[in-house]
N, CA, C and O atoms as CSV, one atom per row, in Angstrom:
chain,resi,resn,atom,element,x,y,z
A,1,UNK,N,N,15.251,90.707,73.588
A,1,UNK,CA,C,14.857,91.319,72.337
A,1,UNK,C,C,15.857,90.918,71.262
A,1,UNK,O,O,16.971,91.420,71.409
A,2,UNK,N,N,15.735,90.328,70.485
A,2,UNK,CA,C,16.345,89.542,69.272
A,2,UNK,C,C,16.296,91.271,68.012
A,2,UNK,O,O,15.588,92.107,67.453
A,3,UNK,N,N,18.070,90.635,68.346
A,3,UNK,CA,C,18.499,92.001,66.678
A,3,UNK,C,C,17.929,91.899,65.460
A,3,UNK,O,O,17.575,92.753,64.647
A,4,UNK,N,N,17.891,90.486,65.461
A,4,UNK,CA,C,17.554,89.920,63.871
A,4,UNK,C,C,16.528,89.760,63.424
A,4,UNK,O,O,16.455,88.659,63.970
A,5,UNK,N,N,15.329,89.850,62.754
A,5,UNK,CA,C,14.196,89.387,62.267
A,5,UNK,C,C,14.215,87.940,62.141
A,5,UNK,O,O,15.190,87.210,62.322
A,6,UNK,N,N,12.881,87.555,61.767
A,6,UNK,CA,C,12.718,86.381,61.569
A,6,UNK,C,C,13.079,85.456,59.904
A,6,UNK,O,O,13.322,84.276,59.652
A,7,UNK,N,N,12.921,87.021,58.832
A,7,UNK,CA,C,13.363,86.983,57.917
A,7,UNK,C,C,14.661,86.856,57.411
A,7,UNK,O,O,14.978,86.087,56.504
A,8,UNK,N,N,15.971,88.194,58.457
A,8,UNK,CA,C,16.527,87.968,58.210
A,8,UNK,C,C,17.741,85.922,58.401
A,8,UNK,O,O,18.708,85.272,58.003
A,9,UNK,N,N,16.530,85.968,59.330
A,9,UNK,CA,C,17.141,84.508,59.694
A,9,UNK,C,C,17.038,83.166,58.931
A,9,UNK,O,O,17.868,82.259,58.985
A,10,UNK,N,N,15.811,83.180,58.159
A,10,UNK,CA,C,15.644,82.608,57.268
A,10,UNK,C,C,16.518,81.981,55.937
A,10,UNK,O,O,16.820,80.909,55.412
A,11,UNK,N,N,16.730,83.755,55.762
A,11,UNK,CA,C,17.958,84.112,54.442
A,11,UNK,C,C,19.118,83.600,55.002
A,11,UNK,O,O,19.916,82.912,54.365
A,12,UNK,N,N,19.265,83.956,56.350
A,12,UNK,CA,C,20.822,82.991,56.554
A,12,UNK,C,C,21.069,82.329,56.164
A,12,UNK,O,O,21.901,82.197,55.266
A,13,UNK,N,N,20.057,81.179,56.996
A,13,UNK,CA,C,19.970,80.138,57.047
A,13,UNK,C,C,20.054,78.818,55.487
A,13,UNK,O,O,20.404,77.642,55.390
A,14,UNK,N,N,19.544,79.811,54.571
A,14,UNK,CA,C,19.426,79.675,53.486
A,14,UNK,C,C,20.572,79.564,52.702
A,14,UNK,O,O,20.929,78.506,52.182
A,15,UNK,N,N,21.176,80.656,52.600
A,15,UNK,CA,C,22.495,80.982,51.944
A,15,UNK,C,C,23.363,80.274,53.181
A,15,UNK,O,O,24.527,80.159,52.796
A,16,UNK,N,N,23.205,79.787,54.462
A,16,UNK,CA,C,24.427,79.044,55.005
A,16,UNK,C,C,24.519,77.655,54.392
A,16,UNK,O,O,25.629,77.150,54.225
A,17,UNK,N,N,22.958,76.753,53.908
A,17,UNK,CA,C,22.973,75.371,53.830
A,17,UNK,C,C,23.420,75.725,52.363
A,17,UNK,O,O,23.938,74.713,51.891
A,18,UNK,N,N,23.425,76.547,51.637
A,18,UNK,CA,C,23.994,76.320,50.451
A,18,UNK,C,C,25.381,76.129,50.092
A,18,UNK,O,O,25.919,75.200,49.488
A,19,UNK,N,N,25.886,77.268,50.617
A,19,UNK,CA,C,27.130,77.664,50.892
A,19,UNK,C,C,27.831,75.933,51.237
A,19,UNK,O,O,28.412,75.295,50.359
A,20,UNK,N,N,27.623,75.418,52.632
A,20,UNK,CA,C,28.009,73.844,52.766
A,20,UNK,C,C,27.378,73.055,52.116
A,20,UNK,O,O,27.647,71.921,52.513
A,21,UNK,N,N,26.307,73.043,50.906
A,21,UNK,CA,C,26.569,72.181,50.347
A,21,UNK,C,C,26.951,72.457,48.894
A,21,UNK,O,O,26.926,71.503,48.116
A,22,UNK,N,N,27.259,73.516,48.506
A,22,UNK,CA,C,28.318,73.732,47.717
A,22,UNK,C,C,29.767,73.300,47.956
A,22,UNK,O,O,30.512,73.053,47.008
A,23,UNK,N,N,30.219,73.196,49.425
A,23,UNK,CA,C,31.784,72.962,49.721
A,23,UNK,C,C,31.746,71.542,49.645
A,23,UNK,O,O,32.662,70.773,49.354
A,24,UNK,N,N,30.046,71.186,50.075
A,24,UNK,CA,C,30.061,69.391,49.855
A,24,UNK,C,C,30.556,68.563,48.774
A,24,UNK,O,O,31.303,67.587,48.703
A,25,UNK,N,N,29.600,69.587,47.587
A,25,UNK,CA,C,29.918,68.604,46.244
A,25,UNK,C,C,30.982,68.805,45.517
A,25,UNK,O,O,31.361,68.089,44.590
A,26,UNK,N,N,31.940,70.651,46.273
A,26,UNK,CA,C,32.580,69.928,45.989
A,26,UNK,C,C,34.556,68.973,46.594
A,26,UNK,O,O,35.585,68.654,45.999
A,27,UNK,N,N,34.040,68.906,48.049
A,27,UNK,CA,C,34.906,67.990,48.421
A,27,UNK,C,C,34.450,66.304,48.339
A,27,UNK,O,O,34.959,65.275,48.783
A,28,UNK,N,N,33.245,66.597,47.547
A,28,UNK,CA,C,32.851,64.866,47.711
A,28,UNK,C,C,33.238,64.255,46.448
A,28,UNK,O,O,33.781,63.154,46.350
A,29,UNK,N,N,32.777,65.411,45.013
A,29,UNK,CA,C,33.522,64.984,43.703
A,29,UNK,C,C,35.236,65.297,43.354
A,29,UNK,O,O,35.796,65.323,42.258
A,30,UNK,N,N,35.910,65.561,45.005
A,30,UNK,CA,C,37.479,65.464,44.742
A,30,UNK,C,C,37.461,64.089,45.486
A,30,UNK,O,O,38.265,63.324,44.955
A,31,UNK,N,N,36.786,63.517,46.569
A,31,UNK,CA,C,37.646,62.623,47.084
A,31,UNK,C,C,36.693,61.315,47.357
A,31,UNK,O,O,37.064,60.142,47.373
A,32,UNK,N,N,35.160,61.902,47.602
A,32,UNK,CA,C,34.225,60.866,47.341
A,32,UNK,C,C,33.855,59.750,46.439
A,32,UNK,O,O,33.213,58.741,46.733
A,33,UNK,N,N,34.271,60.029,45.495
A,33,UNK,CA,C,34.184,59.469,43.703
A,33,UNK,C,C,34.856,58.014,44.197
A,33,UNK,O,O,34.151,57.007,44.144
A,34,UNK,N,N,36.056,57.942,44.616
A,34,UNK,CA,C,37.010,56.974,44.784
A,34,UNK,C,C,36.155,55.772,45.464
A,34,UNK,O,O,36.356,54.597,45.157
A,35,UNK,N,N,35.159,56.185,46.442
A,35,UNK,CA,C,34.759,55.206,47.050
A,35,UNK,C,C,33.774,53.936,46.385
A,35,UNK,O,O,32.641,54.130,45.945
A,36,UNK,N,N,34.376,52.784,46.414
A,36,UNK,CA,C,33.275,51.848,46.133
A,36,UNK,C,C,32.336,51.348,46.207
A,36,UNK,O,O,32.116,50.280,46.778
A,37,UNK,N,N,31.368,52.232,45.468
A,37,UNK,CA,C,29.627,52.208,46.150
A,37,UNK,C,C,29.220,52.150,44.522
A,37,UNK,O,O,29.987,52.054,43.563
A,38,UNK,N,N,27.593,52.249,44.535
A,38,UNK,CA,C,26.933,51.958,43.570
A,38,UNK,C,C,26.536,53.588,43.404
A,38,UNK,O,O,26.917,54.293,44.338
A,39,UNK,N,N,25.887,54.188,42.428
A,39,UNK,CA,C,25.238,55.568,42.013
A,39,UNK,C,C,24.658,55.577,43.266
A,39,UNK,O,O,25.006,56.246,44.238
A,40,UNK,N,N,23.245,54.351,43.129
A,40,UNK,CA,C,22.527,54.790,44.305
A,40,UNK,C,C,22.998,55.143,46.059
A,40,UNK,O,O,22.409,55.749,46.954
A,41,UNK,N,N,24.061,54.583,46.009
A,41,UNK,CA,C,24.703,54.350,47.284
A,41,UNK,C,C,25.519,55.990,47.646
A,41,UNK,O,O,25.460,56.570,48.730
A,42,UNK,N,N,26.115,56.384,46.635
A,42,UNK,CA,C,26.998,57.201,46.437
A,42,UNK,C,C,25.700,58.543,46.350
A,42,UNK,O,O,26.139,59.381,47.139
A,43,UNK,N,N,24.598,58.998,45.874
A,43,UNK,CA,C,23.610,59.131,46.015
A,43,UNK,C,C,23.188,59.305,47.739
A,43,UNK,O,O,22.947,60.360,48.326
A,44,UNK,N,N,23.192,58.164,48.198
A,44,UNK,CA,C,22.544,58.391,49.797
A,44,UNK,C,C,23.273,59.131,50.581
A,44,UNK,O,O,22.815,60.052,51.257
A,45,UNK,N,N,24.686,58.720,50.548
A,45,UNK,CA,C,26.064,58.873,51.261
A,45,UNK,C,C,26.380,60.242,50.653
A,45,UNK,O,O,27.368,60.709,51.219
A,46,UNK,N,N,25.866,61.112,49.638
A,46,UNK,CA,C,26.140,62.615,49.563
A,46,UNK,C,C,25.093,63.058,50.487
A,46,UNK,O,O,25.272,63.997,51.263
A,47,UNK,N,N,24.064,62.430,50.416
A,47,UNK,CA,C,22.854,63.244,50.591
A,47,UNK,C,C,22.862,63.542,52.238
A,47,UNK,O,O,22.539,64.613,52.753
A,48,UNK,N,N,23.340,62.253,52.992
A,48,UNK,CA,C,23.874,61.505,54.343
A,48,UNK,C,C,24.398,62.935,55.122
A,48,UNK,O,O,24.060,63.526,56.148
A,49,UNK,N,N,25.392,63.150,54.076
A,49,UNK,CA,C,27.115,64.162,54.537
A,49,UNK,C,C,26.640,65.431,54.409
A,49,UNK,O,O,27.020,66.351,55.133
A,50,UNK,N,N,25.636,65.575,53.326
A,50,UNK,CA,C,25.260,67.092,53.276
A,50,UNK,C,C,24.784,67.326,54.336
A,50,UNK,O,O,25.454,67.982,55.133
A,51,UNK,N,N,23.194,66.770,54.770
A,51,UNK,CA,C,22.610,67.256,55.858
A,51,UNK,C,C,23.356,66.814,57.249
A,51,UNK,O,O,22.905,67.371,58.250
A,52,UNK,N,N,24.330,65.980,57.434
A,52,UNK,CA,C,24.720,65.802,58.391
A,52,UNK,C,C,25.772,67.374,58.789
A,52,UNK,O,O,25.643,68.182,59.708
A,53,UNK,N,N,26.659,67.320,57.787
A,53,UNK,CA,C,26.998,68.731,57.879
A,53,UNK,C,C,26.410,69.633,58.052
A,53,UNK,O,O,26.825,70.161,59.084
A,54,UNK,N,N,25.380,70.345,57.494
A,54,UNK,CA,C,24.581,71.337,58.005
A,54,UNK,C,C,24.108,71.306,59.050
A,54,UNK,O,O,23.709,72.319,59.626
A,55,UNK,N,N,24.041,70.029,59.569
A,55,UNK,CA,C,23.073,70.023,60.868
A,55,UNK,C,C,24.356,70.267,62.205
A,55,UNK,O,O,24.017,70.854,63.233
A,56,UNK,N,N,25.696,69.789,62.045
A,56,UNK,CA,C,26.529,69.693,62.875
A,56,UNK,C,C,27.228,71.380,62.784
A,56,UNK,O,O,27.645,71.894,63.822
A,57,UNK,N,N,27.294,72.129,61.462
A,57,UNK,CA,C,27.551,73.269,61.585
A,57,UNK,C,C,26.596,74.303,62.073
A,57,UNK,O,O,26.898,75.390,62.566
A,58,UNK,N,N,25.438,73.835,61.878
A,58,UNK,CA,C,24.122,74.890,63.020
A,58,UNK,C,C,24.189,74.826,64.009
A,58,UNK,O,O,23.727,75.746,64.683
A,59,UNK,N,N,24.827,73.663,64.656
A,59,UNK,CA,C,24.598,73.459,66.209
A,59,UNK,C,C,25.561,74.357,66.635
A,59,UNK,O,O,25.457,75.227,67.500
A,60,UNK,N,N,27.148,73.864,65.477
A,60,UNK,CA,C,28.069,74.981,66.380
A,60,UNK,C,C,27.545,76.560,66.197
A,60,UNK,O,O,27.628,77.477,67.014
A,61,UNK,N,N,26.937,76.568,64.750
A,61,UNK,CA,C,27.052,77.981,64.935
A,61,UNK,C,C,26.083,78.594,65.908
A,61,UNK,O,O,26.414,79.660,66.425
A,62,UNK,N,N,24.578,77.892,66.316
A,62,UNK,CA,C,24.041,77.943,67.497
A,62,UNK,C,C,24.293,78.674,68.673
A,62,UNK,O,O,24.014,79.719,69.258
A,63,UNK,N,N,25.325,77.051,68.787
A,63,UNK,CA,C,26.333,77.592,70.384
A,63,UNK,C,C,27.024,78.309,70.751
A,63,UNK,O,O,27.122,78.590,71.946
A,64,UNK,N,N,27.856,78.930,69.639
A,64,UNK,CA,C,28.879,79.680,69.621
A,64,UNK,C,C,28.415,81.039,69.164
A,64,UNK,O,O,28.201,81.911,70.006
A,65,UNK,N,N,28.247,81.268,67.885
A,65,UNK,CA,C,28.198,82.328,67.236
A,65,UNK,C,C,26.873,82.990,67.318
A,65,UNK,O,O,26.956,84.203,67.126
A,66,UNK,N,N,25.432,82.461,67.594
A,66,UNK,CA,C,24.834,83.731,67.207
A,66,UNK,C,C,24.771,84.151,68.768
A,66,UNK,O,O,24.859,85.352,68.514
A,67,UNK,N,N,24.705,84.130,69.910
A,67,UNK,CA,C,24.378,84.915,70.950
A,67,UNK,C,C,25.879,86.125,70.524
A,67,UNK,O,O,25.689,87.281,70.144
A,68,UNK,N,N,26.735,85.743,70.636
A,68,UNK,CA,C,27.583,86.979,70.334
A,68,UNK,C,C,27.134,87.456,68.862
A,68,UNK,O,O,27.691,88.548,68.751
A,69,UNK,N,N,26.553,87.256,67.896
A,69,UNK,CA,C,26.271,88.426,67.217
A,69,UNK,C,C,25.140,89.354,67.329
A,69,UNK,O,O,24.968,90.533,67.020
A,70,UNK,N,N,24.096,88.021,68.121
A,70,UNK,CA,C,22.847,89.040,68.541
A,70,UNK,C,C,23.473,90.255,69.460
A,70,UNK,O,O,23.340,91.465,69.276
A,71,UNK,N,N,24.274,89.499,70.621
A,71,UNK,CA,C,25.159,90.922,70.981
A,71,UNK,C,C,25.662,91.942,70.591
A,71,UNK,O,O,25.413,93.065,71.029
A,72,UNK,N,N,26.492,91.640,69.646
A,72,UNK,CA,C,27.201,92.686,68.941
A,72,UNK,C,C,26.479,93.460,68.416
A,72,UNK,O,O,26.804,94.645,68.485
A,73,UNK,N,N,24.965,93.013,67.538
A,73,UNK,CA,C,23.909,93.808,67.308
A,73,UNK,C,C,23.095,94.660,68.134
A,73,UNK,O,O,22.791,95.833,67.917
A,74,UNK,N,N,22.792,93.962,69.065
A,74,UNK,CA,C,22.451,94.654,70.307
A,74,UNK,C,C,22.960,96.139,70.739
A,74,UNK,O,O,22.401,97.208,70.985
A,75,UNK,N,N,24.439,95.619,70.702
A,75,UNK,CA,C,25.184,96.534,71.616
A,75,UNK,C,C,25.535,98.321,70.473
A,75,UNK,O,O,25.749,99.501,70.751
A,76,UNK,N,N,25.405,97.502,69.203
A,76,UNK,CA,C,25.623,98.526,68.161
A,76,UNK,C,C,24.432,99.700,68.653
A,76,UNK,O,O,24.641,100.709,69.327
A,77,UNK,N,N,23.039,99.185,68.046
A,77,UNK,CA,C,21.476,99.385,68.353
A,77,UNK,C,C,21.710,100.148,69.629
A,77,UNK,O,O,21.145,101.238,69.715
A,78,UNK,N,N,22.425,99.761,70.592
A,78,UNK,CA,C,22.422,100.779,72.049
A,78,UNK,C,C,23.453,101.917,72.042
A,78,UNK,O,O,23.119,103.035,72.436
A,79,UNK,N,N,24.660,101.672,71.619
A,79,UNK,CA,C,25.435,102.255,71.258
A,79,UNK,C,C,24.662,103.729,70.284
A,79,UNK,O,O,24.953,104.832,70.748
A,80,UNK,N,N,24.006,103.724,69.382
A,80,UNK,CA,C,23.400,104.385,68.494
A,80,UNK,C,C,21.996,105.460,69.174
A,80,UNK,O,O,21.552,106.531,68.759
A,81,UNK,N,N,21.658,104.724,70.196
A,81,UNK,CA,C,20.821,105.300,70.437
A,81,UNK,C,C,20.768,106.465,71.809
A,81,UNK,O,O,19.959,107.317,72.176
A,82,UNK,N,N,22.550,105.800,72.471
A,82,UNK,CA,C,22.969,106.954,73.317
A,82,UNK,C,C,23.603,108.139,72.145
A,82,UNK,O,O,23.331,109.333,72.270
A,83,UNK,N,N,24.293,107.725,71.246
A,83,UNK,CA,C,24.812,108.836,70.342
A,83,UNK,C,C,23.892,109.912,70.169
A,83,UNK,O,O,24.119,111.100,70.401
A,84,UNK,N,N,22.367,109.178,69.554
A,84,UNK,CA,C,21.585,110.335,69.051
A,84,UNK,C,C,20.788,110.656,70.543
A,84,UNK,O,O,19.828,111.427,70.524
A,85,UNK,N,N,21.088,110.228,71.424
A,85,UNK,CA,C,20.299,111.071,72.808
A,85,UNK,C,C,21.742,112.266,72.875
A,85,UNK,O,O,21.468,113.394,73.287
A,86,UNK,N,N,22.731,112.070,72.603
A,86,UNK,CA,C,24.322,113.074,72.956
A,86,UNK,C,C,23.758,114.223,72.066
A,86,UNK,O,O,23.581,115.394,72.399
A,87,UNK,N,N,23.510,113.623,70.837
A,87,UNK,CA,C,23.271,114.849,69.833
A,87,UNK,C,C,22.165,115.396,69.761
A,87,UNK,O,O,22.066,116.257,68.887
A,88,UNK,N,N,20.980,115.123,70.601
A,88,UNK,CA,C,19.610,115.756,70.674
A,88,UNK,C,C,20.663,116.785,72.044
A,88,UNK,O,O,21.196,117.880,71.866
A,89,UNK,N,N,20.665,116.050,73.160
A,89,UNK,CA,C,21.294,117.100,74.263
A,89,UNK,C,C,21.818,118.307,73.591
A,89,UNK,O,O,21.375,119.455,73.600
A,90,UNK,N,N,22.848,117.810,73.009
A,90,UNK,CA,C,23.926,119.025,72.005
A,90,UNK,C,C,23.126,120.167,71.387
A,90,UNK,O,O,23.535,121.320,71.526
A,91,UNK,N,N,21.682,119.833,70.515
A,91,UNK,CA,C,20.874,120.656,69.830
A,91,UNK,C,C,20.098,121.703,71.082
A,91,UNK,O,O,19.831,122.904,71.115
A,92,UNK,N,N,19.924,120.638,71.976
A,92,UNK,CA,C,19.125,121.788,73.309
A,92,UNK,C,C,20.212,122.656,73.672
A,92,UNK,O,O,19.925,123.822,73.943
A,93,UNK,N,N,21.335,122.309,73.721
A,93,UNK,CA,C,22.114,123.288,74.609
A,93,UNK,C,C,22.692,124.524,73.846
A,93,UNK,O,O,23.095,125.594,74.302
A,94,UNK,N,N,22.621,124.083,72.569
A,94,UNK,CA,C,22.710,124.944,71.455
A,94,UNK,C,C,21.948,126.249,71.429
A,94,UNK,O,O,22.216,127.449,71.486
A,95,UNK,N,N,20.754,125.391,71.305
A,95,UNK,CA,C,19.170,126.310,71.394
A,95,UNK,C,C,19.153,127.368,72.621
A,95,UNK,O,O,18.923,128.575,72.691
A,96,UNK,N,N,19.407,126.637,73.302
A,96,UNK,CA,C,19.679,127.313,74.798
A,96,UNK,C,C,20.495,128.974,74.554
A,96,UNK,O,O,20.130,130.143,74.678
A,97,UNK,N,N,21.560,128.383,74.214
A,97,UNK,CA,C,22.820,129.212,73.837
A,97,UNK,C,C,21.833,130.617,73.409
A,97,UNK,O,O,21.633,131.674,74.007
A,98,UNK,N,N,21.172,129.907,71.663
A,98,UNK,CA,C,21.058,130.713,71.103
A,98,UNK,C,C,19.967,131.862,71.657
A,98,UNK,O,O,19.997,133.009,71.211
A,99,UNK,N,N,18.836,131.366,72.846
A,99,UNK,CA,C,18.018,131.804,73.130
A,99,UNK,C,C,18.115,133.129,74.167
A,99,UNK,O,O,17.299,134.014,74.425
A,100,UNK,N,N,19.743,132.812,74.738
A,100,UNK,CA,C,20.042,133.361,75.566
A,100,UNK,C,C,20.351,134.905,75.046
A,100,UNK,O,O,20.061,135.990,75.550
A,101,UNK,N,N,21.421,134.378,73.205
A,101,UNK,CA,C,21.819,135.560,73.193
A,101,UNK,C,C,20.703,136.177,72.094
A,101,UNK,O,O,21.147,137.166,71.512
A,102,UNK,N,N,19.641,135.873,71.785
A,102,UNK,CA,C,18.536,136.855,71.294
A,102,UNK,C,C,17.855,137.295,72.160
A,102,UNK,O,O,16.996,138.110,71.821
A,103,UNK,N,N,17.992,136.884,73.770
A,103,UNK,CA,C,16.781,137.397,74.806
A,103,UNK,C,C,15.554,137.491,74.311
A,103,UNK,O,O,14.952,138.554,74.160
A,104,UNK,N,N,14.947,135.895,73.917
A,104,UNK,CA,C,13.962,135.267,73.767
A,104,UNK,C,C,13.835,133.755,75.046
A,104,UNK,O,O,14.843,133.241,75.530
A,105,UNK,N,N,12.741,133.401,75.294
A,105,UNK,CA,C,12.527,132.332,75.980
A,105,UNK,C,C,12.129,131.064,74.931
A,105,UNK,O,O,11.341,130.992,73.987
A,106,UNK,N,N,13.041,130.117,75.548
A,106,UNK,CA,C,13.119,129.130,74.354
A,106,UNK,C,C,11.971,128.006,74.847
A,106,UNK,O,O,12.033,126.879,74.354
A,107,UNK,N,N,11.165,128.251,75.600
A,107,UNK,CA,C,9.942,127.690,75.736
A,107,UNK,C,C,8.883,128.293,75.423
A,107,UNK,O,O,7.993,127.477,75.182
A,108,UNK,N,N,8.491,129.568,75.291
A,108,UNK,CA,C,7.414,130.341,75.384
A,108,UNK,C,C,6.663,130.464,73.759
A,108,UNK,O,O,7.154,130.669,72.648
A,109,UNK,N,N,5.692,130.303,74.085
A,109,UNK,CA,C,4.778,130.641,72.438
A,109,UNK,C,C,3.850,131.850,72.848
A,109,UNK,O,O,3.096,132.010,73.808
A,110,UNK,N,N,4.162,132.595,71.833
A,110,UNK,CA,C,3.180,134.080,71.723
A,110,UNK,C,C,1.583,133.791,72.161
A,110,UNK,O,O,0.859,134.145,73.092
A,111,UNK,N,N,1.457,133.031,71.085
A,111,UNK,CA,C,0.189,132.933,70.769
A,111,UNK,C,C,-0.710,132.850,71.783
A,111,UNK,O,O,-1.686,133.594,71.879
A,112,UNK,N,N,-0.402,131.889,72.626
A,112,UNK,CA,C,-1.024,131.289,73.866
A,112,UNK,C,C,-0.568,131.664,75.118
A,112,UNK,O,O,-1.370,131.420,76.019
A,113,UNK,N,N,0.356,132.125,75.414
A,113,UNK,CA,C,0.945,132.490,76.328
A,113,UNK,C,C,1.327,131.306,77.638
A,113,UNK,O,O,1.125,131.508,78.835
A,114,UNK,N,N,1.753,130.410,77.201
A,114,UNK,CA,C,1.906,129.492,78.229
A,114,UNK,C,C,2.882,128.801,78.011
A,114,UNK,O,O,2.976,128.754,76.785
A,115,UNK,N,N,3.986,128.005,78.632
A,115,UNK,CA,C,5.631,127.499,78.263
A,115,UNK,C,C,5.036,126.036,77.713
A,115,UNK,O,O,4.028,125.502,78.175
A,116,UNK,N,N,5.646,125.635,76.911
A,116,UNK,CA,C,5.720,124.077,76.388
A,116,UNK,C,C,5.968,123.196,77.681
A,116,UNK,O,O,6.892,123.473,78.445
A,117,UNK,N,N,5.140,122.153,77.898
A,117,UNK,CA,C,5.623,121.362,78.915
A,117,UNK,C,C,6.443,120.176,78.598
A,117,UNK,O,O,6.959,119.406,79.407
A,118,UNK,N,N,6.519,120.113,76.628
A,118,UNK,CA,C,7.309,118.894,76.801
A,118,UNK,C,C,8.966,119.139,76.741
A,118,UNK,O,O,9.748,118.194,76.634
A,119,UNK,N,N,9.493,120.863,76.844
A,119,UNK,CA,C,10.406,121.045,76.492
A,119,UNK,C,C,10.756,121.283,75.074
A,119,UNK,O,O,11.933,121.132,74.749
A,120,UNK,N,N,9.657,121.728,73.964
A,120,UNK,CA,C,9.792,121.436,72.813
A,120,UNK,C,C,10.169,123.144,72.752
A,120,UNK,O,O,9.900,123.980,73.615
A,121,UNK,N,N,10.869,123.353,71.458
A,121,UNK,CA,C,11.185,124.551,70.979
A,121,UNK,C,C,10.014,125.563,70.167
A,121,UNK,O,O,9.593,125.111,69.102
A,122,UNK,N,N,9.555,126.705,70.556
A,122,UNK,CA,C,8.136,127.109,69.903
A,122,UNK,C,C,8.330,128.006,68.255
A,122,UNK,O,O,9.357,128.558,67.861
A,123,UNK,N,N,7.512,127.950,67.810
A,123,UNK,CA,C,7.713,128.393,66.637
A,123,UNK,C,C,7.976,129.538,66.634
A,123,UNK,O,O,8.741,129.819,65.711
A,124,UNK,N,N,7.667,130.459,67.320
A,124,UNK,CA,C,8.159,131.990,67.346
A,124,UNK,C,C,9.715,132.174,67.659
A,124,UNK,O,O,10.369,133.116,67.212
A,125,UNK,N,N,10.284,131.072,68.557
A,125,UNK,CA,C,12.168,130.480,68.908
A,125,UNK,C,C,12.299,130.268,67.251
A,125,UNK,O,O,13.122,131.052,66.780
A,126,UNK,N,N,11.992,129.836,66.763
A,126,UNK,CA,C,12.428,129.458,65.245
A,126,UNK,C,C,12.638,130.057,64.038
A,126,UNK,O,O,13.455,129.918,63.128
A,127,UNK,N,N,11.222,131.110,64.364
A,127,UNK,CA,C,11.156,131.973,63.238
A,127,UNK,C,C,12.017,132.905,63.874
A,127,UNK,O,O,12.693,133.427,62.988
A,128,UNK,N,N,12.320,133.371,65.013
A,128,UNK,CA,C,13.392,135.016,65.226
A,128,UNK,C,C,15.102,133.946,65.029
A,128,UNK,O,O,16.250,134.383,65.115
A,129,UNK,N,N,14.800,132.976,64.844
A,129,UNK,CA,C,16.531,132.628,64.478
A,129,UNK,C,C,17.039,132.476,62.701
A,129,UNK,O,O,18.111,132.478,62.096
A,130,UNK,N,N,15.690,132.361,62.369
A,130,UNK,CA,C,16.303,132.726,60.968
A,130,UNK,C,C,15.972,134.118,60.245
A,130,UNK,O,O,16.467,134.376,59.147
């Protein structure tokens, strides 16, 4: 299961080839200039270095970098989702607490007379706590 959208990958991707070929033009108009070529030549040979760069920095970043950030995303995303299972627990045991000391049943609904089977809290638990 991929952290990232397809969008957000896009935009990366986007703002990464810019980004290098912004650093292209400009390490090519500090040190490229010098070389003895024609416009057109000088022309190919940016155009050459740009995409060659981008293409050699995707691979690393490929190989290297995104499985550990899909991870790190991952692991956040899981991380987050035991927290809010800790803090749903926390709210039941709460409820619990509280049910105990109004000597009410924290499953039971008046109305119908029958306990919640999904464990849910009934509205009559709700209304005698406030």
């Amino acid at each position: 299961m991929a952290a990232l959208n397809q969008d957000t990958r896009l935009i990366m991707t986007i703002l990464f080839c810019g980004c290098l070929s912004g650093a292209n033009v400009f390490f090519y108009s500090k040190y490229g200039i010098d070389f003895p070529y024609t416009k057109l030549a000088h022309g190919v040979l940016f155009g050459l270095v740009t995409v060659g760069a981008i293409m050699i920095m995707k691979a690393i970043g490929d190989l290297f970098l995104n499985d550990r950030i899909e991870l790190f995303l991952l692991d956040r995303k899981i991380e987050a989702y035991w927290a809010r299972m800790s803090r749903d627990e926390q709210q039941k045991k709460k409820l619990l607490e509280a049910s105990k000391q109004f000597q009410t049943d924290y499953n039971t609904s008046p109305q119908f007379g029958f306990q919640n089977q999904n464990n849910e809290v009934s509205a009559d638990f709700l209304a005698k706590l406030q």
